[in-house]
BALOBA-1460 file (C-alpha; in Angstrom, 3 decimals):
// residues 266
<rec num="1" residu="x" x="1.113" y="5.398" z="-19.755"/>
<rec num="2" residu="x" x="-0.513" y="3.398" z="-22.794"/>
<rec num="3" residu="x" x="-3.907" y="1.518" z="-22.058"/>
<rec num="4" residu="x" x="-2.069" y="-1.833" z="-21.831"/>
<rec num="5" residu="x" x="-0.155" y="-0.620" z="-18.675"/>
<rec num="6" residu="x" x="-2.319" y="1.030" z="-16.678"/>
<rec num="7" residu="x" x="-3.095" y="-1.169" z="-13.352"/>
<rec num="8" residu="x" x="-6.581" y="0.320" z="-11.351"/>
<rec num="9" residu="x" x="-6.558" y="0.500" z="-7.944"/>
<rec num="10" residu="x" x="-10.149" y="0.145" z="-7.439"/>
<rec num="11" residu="x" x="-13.594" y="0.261" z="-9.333"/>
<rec num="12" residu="x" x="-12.693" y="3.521" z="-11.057"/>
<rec num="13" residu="x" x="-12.396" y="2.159" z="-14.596"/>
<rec num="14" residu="x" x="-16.054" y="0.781" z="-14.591"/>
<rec num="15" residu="x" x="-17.420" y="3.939" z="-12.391"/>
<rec num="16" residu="x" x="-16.364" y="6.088" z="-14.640"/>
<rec num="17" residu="x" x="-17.314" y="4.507" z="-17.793"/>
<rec num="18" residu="x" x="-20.740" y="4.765" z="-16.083"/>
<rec num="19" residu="x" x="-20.207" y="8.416" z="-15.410"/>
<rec num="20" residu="x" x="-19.659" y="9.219" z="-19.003"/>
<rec num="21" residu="x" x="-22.339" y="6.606" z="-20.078"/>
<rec num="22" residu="x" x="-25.096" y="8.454" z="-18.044"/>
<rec num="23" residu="x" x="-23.387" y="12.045" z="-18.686"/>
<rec num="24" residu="x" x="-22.649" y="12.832" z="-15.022"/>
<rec num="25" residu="x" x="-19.506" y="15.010" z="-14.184"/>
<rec num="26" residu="x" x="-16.629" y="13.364" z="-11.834"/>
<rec num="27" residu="x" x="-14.884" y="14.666" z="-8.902"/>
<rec num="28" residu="x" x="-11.781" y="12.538" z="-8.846"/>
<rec num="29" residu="x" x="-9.658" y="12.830" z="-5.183"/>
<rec num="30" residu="x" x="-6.554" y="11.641" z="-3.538"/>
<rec num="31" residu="x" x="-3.455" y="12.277" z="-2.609"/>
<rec num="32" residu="x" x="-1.086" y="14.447" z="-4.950"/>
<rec num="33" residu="x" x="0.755" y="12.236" z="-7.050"/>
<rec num="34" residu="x" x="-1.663" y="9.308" z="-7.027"/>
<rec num="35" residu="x" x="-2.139" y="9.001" z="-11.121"/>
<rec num="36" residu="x" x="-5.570" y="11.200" z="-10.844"/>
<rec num="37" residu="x" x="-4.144" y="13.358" z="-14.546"/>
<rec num="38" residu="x" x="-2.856" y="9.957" z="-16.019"/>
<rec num="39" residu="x" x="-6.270" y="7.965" z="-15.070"/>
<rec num="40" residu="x" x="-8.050" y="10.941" z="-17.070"/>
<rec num="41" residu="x" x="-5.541" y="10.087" z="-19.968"/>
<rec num="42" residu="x" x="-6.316" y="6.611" z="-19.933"/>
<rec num="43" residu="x" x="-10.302" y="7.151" z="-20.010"/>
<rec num="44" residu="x" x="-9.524" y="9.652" z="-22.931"/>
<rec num="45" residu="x" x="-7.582" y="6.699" z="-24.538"/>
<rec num="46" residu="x" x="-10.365" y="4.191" z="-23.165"/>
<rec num="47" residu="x" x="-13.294" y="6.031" z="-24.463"/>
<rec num="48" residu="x" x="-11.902" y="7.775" z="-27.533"/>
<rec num="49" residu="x" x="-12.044" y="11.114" z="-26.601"/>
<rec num="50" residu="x" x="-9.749" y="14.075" z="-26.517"/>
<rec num="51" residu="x" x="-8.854" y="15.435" z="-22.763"/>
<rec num="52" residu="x" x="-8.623" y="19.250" z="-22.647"/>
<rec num="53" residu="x" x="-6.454" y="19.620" z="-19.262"/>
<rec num="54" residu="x" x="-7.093" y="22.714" z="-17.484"/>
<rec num="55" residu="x" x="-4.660" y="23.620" z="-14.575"/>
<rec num="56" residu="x" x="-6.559" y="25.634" z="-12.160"/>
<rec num="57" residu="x" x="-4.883" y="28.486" z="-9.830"/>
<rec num="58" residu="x" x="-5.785" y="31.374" z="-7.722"/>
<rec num="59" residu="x" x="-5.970" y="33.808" z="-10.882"/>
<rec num="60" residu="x" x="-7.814" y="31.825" z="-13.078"/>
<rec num="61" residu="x" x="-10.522" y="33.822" z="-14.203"/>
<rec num="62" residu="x" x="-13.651" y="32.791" z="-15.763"/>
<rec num="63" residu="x" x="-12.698" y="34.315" z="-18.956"/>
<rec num="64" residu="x" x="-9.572" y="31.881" z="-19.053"/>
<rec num="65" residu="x" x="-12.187" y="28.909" z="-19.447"/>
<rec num="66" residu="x" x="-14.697" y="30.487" z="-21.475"/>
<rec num="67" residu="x" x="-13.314" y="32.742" z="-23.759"/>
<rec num="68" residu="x" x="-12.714" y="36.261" z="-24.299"/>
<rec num="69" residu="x" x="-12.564" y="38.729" z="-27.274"/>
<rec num="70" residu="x" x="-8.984" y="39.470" z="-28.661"/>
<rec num="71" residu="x" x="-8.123" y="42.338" z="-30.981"/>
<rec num="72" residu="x" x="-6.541" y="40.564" z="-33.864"/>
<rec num="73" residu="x" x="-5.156" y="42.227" z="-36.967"/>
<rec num="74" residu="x" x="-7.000" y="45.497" z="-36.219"/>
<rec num="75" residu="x" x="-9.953" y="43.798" z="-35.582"/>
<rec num="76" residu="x" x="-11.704" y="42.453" z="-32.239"/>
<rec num="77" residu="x" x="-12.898" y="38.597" z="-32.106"/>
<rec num="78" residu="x" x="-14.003" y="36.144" z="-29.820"/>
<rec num="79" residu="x" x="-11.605" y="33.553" z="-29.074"/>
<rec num="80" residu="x" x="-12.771" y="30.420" z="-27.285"/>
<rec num="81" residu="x" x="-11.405" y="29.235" z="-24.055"/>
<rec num="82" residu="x" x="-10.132" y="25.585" z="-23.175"/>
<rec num="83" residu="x" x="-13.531" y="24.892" z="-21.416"/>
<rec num="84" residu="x" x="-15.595" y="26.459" z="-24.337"/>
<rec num="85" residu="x" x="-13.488" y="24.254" z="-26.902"/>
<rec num="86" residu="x" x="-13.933" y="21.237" z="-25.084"/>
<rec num="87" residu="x" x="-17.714" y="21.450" z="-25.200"/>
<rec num="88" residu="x" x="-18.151" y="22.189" z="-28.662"/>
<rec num="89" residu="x" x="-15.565" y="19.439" z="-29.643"/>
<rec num="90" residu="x" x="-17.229" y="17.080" z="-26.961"/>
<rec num="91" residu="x" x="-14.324" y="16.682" z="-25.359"/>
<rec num="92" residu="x" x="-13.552" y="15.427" z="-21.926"/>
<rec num="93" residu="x" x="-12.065" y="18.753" z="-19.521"/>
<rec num="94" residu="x" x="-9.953" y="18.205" z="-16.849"/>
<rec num="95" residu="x" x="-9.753" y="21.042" z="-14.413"/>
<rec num="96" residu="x" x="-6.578" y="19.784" z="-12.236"/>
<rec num="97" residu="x" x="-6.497" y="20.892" z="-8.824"/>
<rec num="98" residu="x" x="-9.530" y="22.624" z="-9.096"/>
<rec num="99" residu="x" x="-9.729" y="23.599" z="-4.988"/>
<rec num="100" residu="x" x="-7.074" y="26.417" z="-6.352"/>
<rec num="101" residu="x" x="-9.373" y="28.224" z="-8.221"/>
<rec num="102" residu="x" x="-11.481" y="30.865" z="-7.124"/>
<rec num="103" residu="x" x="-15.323" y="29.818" z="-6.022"/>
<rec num="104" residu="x" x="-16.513" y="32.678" z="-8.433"/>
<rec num="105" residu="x" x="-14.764" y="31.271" z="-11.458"/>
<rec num="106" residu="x" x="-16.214" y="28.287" z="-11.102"/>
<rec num="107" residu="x" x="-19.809" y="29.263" z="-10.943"/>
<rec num="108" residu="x" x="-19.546" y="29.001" z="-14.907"/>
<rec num="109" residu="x" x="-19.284" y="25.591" z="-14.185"/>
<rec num="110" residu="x" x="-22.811" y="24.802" z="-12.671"/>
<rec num="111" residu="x" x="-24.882" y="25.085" z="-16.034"/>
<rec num="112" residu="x" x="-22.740" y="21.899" z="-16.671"/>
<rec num="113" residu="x" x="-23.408" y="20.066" z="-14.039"/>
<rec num="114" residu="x" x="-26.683" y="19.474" z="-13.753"/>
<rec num="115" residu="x" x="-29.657" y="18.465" z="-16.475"/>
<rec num="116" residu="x" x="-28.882" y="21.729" z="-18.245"/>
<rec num="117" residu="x" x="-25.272" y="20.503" z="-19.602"/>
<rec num="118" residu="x" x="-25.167" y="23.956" z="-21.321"/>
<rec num="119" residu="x" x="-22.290" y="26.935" z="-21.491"/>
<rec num="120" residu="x" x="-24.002" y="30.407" z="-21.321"/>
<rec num="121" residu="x" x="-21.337" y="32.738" z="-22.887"/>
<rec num="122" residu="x" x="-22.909" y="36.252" z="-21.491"/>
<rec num="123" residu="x" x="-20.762" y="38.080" z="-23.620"/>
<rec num="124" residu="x" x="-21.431" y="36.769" z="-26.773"/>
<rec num="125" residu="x" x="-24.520" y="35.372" z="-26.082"/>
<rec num="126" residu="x" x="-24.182" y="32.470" z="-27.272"/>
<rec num="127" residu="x" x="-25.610" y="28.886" z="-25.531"/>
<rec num="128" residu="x" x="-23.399" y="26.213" z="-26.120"/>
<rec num="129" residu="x" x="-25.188" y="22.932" z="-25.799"/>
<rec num="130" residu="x" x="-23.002" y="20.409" z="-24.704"/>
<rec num="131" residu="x" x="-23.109" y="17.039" z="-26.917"/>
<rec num="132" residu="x" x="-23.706" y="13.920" z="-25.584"/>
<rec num="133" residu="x" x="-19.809" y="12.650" z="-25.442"/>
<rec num="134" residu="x" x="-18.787" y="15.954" z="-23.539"/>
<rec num="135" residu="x" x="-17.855" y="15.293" z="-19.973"/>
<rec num="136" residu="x" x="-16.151" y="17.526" z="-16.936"/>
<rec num="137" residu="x" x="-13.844" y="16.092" z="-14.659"/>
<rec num="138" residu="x" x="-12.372" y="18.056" z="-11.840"/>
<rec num="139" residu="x" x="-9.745" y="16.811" z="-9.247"/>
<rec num="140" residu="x" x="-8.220" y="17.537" z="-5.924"/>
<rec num="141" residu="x" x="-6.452" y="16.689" z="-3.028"/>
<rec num="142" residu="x" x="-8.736" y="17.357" z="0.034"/>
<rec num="143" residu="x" x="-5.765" y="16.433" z="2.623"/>
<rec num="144" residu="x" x="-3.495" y="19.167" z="1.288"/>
<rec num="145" residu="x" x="-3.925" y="22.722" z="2.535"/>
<rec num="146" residu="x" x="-7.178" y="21.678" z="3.754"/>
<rec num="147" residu="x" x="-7.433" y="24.614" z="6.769"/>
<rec num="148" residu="x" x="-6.885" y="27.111" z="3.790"/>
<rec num="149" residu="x" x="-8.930" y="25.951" z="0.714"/>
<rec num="150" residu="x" x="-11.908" y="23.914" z="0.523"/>
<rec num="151" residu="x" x="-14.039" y="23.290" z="-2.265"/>
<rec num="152" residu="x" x="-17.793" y="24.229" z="-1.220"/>
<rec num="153" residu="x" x="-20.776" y="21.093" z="-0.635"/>
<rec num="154" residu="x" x="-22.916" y="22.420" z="-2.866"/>
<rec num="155" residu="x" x="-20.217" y="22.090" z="-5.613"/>
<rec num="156" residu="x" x="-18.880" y="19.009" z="-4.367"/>
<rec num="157" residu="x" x="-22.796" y="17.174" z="-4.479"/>
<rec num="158" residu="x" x="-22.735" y="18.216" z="-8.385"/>
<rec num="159" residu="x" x="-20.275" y="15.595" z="-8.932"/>
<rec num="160" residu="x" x="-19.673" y="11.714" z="-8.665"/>
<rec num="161" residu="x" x="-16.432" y="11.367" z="-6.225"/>
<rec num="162" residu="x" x="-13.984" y="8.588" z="-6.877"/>
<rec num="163" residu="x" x="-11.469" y="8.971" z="-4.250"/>
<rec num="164" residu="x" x="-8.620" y="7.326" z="-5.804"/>
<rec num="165" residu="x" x="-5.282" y="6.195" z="-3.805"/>
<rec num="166" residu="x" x="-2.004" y="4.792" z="-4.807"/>
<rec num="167" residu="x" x="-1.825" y="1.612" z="-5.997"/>
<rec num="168" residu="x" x="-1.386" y="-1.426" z="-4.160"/>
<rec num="169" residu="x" x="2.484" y="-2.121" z="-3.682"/>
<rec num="170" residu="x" x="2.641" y="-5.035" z="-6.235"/>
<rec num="171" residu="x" x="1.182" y="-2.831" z="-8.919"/>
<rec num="172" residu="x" x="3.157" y="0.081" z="-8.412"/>
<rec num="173" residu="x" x="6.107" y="-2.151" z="-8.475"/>
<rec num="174" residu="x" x="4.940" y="-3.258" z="-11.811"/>
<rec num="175" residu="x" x="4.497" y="0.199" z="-13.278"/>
<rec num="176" residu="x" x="7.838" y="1.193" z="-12.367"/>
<rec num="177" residu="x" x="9.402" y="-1.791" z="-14.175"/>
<rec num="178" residu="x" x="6.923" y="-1.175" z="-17.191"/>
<rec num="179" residu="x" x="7.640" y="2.797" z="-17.647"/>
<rec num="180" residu="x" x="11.380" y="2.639" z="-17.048"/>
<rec num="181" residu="x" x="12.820" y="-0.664" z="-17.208"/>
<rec num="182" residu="x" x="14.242" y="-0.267" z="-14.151"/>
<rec num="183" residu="x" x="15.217" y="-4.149" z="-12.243"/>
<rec num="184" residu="x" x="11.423" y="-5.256" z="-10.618"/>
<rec num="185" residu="x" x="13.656" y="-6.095" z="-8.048"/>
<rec num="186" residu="x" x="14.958" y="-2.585" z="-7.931"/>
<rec num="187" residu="x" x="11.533" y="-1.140" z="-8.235"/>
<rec num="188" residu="x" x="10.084" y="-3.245" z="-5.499"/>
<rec num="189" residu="x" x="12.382" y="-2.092" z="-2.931"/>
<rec num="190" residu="x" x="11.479" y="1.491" z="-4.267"/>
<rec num="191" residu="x" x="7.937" y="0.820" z="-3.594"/>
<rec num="192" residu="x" x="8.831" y="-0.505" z="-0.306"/>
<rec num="193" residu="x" x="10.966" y="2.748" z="0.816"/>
<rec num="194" residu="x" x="7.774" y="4.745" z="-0.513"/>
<rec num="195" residu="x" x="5.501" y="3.023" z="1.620"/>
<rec num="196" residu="x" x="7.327" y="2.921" z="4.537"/>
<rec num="197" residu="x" x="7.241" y="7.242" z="4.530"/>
<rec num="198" residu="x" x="3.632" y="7.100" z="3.588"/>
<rec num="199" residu="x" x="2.962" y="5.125" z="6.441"/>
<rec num="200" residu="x" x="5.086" y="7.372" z="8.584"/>
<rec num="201" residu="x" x="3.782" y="10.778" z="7.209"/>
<rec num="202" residu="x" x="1.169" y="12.044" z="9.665"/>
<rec num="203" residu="x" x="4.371" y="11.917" z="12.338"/>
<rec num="204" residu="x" x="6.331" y="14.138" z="9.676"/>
<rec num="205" residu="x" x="3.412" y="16.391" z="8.582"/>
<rec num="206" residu="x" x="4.737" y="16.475" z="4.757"/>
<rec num="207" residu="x" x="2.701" y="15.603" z="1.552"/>
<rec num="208" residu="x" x="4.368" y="11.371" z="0.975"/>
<rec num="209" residu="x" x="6.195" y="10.578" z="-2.021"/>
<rec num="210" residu="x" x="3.830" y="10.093" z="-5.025"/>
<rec num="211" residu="x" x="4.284" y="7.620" z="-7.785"/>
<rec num="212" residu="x" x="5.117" y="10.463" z="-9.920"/>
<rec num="213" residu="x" x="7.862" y="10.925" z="-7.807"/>
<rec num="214" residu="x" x="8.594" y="6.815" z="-7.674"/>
<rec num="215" residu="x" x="8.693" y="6.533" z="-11.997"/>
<rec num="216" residu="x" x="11.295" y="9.622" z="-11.994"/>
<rec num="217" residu="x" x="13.553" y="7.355" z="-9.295"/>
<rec num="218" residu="x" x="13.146" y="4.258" z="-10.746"/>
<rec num="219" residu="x" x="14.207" y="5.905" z="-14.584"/>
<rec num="220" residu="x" x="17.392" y="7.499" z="-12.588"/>
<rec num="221" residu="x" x="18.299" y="3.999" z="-11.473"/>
<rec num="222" residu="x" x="17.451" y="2.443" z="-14.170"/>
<rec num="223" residu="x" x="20.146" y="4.818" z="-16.126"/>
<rec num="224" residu="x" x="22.693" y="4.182" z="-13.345"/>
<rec num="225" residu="x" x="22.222" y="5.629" z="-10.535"/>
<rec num="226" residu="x" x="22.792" y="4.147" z="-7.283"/>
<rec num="227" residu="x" x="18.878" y="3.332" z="-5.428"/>
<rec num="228" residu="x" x="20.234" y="5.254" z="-2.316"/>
<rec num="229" residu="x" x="21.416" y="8.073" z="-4.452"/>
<rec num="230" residu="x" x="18.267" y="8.055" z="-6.889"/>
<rec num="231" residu="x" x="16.180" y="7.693" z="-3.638"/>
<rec num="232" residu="x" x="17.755" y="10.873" z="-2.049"/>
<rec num="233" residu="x" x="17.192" y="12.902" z="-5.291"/>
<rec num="234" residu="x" x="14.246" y="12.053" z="-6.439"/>
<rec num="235" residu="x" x="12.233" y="10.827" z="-3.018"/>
<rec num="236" residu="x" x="13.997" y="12.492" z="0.543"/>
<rec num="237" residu="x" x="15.036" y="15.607" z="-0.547"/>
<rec num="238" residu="x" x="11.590" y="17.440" z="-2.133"/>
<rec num="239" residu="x" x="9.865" y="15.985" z="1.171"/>
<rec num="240" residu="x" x="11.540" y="18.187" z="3.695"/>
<rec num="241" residu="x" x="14.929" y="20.404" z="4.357"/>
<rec num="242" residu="x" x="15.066" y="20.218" z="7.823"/>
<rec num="243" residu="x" x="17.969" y="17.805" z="9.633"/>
<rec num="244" residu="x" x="15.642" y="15.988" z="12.079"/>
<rec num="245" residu="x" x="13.473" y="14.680" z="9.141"/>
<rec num="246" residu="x" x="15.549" y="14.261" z="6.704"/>
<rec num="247" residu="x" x="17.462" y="12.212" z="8.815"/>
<rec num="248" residu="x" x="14.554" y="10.001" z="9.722"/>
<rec num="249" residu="x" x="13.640" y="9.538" z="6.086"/>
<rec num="250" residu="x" x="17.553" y="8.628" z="5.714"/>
<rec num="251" residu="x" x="17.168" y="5.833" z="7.915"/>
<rec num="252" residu="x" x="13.623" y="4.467" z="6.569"/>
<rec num="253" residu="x" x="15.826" y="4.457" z="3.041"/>
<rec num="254" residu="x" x="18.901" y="2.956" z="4.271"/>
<rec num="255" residu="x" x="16.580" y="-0.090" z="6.028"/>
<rec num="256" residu="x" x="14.622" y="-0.797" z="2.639"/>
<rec num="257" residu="x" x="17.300" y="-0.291" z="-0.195"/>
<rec num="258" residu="x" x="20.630" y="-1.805" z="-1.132"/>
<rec num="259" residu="x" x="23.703" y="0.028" z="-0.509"/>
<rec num="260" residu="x" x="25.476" y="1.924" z="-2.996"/>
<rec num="261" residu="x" x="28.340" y="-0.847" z="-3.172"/>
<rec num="262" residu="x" x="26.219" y="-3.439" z="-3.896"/>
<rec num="263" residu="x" x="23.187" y="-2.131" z="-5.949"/>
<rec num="264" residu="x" x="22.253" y="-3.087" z="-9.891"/>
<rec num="265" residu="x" x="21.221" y="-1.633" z="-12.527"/>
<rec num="266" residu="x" x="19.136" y="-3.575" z="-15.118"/>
């Protein structure tokens, strides 16, 4: 997504412009799926900085975003991590999904968070001062797994939280159309299906279909595919693989797209 096609869903253009303006860190949240990684792109894009994604997961160590020392053509060096590389460079780092990491790999994190803005490399040390255009963004999806993982107060209060949602149906619609030339007709009645199982998803207990999800449906119909076919590929079957539901999301399709025999394709 370029800069001329991305559509906000709220205030969080001008929030975090703010954020980076008055070097404060940003906790972004939402539902998976909701264009949290491609609204960090777009600030990147917006502000004209590099993003430095970080993926985060239950083995991520503290040495994976710092750094560690490598032995290298007989010799041992220090080699940076992503999070080290994105301070020096000033850089904005994107720890995705950070819930999934462990709380004692992100204590490295605090140093950064507050009026320090400072990396202490212990084994090295080294202090890395972080410049003014360096910023840390973090993201999550506190409806998803929430009895098992939950990110801790005290982190969460370091952080400004834009709780970010999908976009209104209109817009969506639109950003189907723009990404894939798919009909807007077409991608309308996608949007439509979506909504319809987001709406319904606390009775299904299953994580709705995300506009990720939407873009890779609309491109399938857009090269040909039927929008019942595309739909059940792309949108029913990830959500769930038993009968019951599946069944039920068959029907919410069948009621908001056209039939195979009479669909388009732009």
């Amino acid at each position: 997504m370029t800069i001329d096609t991305y559509f906000a869903a709220g205030n969080e253009v001008q929030m975090f412009e703010l954020a980076f303006g008055r070097h404060a860190p940003v906790m972004l949240t939402g539902p998976t799926g909701c264009g949290k990684t491609r609204f960090v792109e777009h600030m990147g894009l917006l502000l004209g900085r590099p993003v430095v994604t970080i993926s985060c997961h239950d083995d991520l160590t503290s040495s994976d975003l710092v750094g560690r020392f490598m032995v290298a053509g007989g010799d041992v060096e220090w080699l940076d991590g992503p999070l080290t590389r994105a301070v020096k460079a000033g850089a904005i780092c994107y720890l995705d999904e950070v819930v999934e990491a462990r709380h004692d790999s992100l204590a490295i994190l605090h140093s950064l968070t507050d009026h320090r803005r400072t990396l202490y490399l212990d084994r090295t040390q080294e202090v890395v001062q972080a410049p003014p255009t360096f910023m840390l963004v973090c993201s999550y999806n506190p409806g998803y797994r929430s009895s098992l993982k939950e990110l801790k107060p005290s982190f969460r209060q370091r952080f400004i939280t834009l709780a970010m949602t999908y976009l209104p149906p209109v817009h969506e619609a639109e950003l189907l159309a723009s990404e894939t030339g798919v009909d807007p007709a077409a991608a309308r009645r996608l949007v439509a299906c979506a909504t319809s199982i987001r709406q319904a998803d606390s009775a299904f207990h299953f994580e709705p279909p995300s506009t990720r999800v939407l873009v890779t449906a609309a491109a399938m119909i857009a090269a040909g595919a039927t929008e019942i076919a595309a739909a059940e590929a792309c949108v029913l079957a990830p959500l769930s693989s038993d009968g019951a539901i599946t069944d039920g999301l068959r029907e919410i399709a069948a009621a908001t797209l056209l039939a195979p025999e009479t669909s388009t394709t732009s």
